[in-house]
N, C-alpha and C positions, 0 to 999 in steps of 0.2 A: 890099789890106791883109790882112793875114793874122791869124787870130783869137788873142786871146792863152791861154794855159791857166797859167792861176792863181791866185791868189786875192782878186785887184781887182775891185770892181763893173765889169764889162760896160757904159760909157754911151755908148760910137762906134759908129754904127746899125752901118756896114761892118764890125765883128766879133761883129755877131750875123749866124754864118751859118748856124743851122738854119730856111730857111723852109718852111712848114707842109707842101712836097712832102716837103722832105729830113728834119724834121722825124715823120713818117706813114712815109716809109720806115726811120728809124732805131728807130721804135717795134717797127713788123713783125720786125728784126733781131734786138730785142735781148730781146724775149719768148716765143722762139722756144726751150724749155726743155724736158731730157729727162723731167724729172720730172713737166712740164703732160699727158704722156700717158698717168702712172699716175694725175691727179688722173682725167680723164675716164673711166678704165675704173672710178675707185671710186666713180660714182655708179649705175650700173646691174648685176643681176644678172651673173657672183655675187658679186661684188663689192660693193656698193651696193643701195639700197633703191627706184629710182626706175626707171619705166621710161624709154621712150626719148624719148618728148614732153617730159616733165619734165626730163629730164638738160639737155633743149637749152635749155627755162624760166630753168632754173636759171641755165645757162651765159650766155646770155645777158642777164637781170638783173645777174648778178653782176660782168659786165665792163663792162655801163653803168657801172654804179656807180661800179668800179675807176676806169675813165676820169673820171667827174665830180670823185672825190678826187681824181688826178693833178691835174685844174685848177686843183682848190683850192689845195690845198700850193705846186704850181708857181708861181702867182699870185706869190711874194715873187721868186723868180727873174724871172720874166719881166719885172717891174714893175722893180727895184732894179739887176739884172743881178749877185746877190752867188751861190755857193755855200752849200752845206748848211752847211758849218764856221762860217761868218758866221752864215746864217741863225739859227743853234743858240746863239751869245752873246748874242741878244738874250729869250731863255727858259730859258738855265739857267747864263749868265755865262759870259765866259773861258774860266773854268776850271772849271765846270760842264760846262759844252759836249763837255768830252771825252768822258764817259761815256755820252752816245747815240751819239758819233762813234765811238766804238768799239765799242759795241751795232751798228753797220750795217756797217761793216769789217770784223770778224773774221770773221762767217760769209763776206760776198765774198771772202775773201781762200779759202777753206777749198773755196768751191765753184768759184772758178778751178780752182785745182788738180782739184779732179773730174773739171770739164770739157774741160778740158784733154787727161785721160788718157783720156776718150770720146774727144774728138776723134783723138788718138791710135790709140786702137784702131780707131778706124774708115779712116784711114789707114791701119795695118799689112795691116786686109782686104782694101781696094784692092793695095796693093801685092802682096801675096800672093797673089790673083787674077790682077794680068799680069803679073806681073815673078818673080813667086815668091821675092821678098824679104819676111824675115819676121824684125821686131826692133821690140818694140812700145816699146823704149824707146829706142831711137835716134829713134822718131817724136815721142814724148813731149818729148826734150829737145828738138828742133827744130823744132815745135808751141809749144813755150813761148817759144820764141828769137822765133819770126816774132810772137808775142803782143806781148809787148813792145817789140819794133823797131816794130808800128804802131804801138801807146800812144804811146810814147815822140816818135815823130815829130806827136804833138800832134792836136786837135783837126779840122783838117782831112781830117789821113790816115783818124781814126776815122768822118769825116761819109759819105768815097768806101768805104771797107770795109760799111759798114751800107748805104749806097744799094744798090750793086752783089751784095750777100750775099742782101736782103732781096726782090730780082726774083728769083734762081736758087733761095730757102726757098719763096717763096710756090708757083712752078710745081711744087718739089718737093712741098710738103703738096698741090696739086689732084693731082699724078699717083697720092699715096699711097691718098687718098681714092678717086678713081676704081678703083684695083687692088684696093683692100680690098674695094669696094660689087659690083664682077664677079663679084669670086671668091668674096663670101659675102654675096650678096643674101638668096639666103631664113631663113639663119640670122642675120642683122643684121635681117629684119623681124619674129624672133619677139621679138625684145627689146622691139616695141611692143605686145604684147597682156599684159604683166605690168601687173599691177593699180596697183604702186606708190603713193605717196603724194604729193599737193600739201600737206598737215601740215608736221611741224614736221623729217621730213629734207628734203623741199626748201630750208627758211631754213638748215638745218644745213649743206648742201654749198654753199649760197651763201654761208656765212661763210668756209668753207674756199675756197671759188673765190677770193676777196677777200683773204684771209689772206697767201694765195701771193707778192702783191706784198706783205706788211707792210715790207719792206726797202727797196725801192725807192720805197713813199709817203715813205719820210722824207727820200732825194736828191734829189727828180725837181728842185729847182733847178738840181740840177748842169747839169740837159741845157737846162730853160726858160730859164735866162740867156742862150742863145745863140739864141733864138728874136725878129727883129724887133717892139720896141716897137709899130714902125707896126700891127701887124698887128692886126685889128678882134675882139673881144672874143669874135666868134660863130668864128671862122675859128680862135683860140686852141682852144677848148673842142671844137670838130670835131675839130682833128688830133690830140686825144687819144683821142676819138672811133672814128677810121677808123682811126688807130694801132694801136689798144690792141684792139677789138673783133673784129675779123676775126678773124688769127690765136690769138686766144685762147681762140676759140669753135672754130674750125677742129682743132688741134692738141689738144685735150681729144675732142674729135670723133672722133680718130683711134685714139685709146684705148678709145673707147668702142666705135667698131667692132671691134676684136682682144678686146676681152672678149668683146662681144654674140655673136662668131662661133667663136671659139674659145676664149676664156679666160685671154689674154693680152694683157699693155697694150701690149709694147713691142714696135714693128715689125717693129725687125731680127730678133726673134725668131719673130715671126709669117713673116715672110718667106723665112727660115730651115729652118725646120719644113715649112710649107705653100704655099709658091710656090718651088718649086725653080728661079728665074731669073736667071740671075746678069747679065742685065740690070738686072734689077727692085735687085737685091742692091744693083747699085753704084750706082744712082742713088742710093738710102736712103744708102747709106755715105756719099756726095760732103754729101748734104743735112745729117746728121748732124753732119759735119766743119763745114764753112761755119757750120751754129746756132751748134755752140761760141766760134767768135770773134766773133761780132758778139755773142751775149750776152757775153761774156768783157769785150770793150772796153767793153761801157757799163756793166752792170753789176755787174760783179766786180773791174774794176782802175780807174776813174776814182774812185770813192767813195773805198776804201783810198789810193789815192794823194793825193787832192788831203786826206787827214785827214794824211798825212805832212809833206806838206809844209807844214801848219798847228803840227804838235807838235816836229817837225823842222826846218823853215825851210831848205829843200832848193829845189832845182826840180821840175821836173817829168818830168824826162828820169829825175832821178835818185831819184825817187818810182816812177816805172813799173819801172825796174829791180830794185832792194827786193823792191816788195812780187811781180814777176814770181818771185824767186830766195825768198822766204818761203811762196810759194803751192808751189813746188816743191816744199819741206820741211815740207807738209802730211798728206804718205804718202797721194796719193787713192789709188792702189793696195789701200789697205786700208781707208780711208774706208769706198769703197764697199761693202764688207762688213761694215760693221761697225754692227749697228742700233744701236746706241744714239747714233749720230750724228745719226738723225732726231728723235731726242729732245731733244736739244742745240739744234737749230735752232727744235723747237717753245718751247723751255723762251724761247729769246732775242726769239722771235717776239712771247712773253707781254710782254714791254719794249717793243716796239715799238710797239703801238697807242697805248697809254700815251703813248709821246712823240710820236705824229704826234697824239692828241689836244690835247697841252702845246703843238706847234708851232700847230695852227687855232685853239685857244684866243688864242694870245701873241699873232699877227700882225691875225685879225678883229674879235678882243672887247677885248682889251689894248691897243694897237695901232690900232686904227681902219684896216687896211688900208697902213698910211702908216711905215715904219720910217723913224727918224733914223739914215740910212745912216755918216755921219760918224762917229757914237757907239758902233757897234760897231765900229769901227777904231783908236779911242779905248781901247784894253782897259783901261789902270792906272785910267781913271777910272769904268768900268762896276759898278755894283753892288760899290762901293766898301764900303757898310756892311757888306756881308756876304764880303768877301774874297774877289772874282770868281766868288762862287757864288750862285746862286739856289736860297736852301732850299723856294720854294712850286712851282718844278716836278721835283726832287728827291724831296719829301712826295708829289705828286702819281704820279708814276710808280711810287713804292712801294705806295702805296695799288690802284694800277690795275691792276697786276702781280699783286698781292696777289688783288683778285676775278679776274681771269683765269685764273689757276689753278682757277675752279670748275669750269671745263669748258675743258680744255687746247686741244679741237681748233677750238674761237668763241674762243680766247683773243682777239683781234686785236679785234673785236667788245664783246665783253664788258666789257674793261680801257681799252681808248681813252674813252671816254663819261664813267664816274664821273674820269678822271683831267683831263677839259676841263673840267669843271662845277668840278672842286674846285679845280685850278688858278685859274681865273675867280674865284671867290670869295677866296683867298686873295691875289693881287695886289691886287684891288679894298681890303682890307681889313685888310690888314699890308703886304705887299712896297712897296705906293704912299705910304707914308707915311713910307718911308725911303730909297727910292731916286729920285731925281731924273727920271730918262731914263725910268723908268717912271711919274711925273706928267705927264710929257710926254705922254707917249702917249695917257691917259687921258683927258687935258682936250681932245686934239682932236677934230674931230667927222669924220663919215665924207664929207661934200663937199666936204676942204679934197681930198682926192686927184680928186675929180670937176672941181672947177677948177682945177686943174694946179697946187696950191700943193704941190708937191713939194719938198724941200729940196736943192739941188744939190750934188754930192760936190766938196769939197772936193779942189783939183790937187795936193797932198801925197798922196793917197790914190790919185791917180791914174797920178801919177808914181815913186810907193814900189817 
């Protein structure tokens, strides 16, 4: 049986088919990001404050974490088998729900197209190496074309593209590592004798290490709904684990070498400059290319899409198309030049903690673990008093957003916390005394999910 992509809860074991192998390798795939190499060059000299022990403290703290949150959040996918767009009516309504859905797709939508045009360019240098064909925008539109024919061909096609991507990425990051450490050993070991600081820029680049995913804490349903129920609670929380950690650490690692040794984050550039090998050259390029579509498919075009086909009521064929031909007319050509676009992402980023702290709040403390799957499928009757809007995580993410801005670059950190607690209080003590499905939630307790008193979805829901 073949898995479905759209917007039904996932409850036939046989279409949940990411297990925790394919699963672990679609992580490695899809985190595998050009910008994770300028994060690791700006924790240490000159870039950054910390030496080299510390960068790795950091890095590694900071992607436990990342992975413990993915659990959390994932926990309503995994459990329910619903998407993000579902998830999101039962914390800010209906018609509430747009406005984080749209807070997590327009930047994906902005940095396909980016990526895209990497990938792109790193194609054109191949090509122009043996062929001595050279048109970066015949690769562009044909890089975008192959994007969306896997999308498009659905969930499965996206499971063998990550498997297969995420063996060819990882051997490329060991070969990168190994070439950078030969060729600039003694200059990568003076980066450990700088004094640097275990204070307060260590907590600082580990908010920013964690930050990085603020976007994809708020979908990761999208991918856990396809992940087997059967699977045992330790063996969940691993594959986010061995997922998520490796390459995250790795890949920050590689930037951190091109600073410590020369003073630059990005490979192709180091490589470029200072390894005149047009072996070495094209492996990077081939690695390069490959990143961009396995981040691209999970990342950047499932969110955006499966939000279309919620506001839309389209498919899915014709969700990946769209938003494929809308990422086009993004102009990354000039994106990428254009700083005040990094500002845009940070300014969106400041929203986003806020709402994945509204989503842990809604489903642990609201919720009890246990959503009445039924009822958010139910939309005319959901948060009926308030016109399918929920005004207390609304309040709450303004407010969140609001302290985040005290310090832009822990926004992510800063703004999620005060906006879960005040959330929490405010359903407890207005939202529950008018909304029904929210008494629901509240009066049950947390062992009706320990003994299996789950509410079974309804075969209209199933068969819709």
């Amino acid at each position: 049986m073949q898995a479905r992509q759209d917007l039904r809860p996932i409850t036939n074991e046989k279409e949940r088919i990411l297990g925790p192998k394919a699963y672990v390798a679609m992580w490695w795939g899809d985190t595998i990001m050009i910008g994770t190499f300028m994060l690791g060059s700006s924790l240490i000299p000159p870039f950054g404050d910390l030496n080299l022990y510390q960068a790795g403290a950091a890095l590694l703290l900071a992607n436990i974490m990342a992975a413990l949150l993915f659990s959390l959040n994932g926990y309503v996918g995994w459990k329910h088998g619903i998407p993000m767009v579902v998830q999101l009516r039962s914390s800010f309504g209906p018609i509430g729900s747009r406005i984080p859905a749209l807070l997590r797709s327009i930047p994906a939508l902005f940095w396909f197209g980016i990526q895209t045009w990497l990938g792109a360019q790193a194609l054109n240098q191949i090509a122009s190496s043996f062929i001595g064909f050279e048109n970066v925008w015949v690769w562009f539109f044909g890089f975008q074309a192959l994007q969306i024919f896997l999308s498009a061909k659905g969930i499965e096609s996206i499971k063998w593209v990550e498997i297969i991507g995420s063996v060819i990425i990882m051997g490329g990051i060991i070969y990168l590592i190994f070439l950078f450490l030969t060729t600039f050993g003694f200059e990568v070991q003076a980066a450990t004798d700088v004094d640097g600081s275990w204070g307060i820029p260590l907590w600082l680049a580990m908010t920013v290490l964690v930050g990085q995913f603020a976007a994809l804490l708020i979908n990761v349903s999208d991918y856990t709904r396809y992940v087997p129920k059967k699977t045992k609670t330790s063996t969940y929380i691993n594959a986010h684990l061995v997922g998520m950690v490796p390459p995250s650490i790795l890949l920050p690692f590689i930037g951190m070498l091109g600073a410590a040794a020369v003073g630059i984050w990005n490979p192709i550039d180091v490589i470029s400059e200072y390894i005149p090998s047009t072996v070495a050259s094209i492996i990077v390029l081939i690695f390069i290319a490959i990143a961009q579509v396995t981040t691209n498919l999970m990342a950047n075009i499932m969110p955006p899409a499966l939000v279309a086909m919620d506001l839309f009521k389209i498919s899915w064929a014709k969700s990946c198309i769209i938003i494929g031909i809308l990422a086009t007319f993004t102009c990354p050509w000039w994106l990428m030049n254009a700083a005040y676009f990094t500002t845009f992402i940070a300014i969106v980023s400041a929203f986003l903690g806020p709402v994945f702290g509204v989503m842990i709040a809604d489903f642990f403390f609201v919720h009890k673990r246990n959503y009445n799957v039924a009822a958010l499928y139910e939309q005319n009757k959901l948060f009926q008093a308030f016109k399918g809007w929920n005004p207390a995580a609304i309040i709450s993410i303004a407010v969140g957003t609001a302290v985040s801005f005290i310090n832009i670059d822990g926004s992510w950190f800063i703004g999620g916390l005060p906006a879960l607690l005040l959330y929490t209080v405010l359903m407890k003590y207005w939202i529950a005394q008018h909304e029904p499905y929210v008494q629901e939630g509240m009066n049950q307790s947390f062992t009706e999910e320990e003994t299996g008193n789950e509410k079974p979805v309804p075969q209209w829901i199933k068969d819709s």
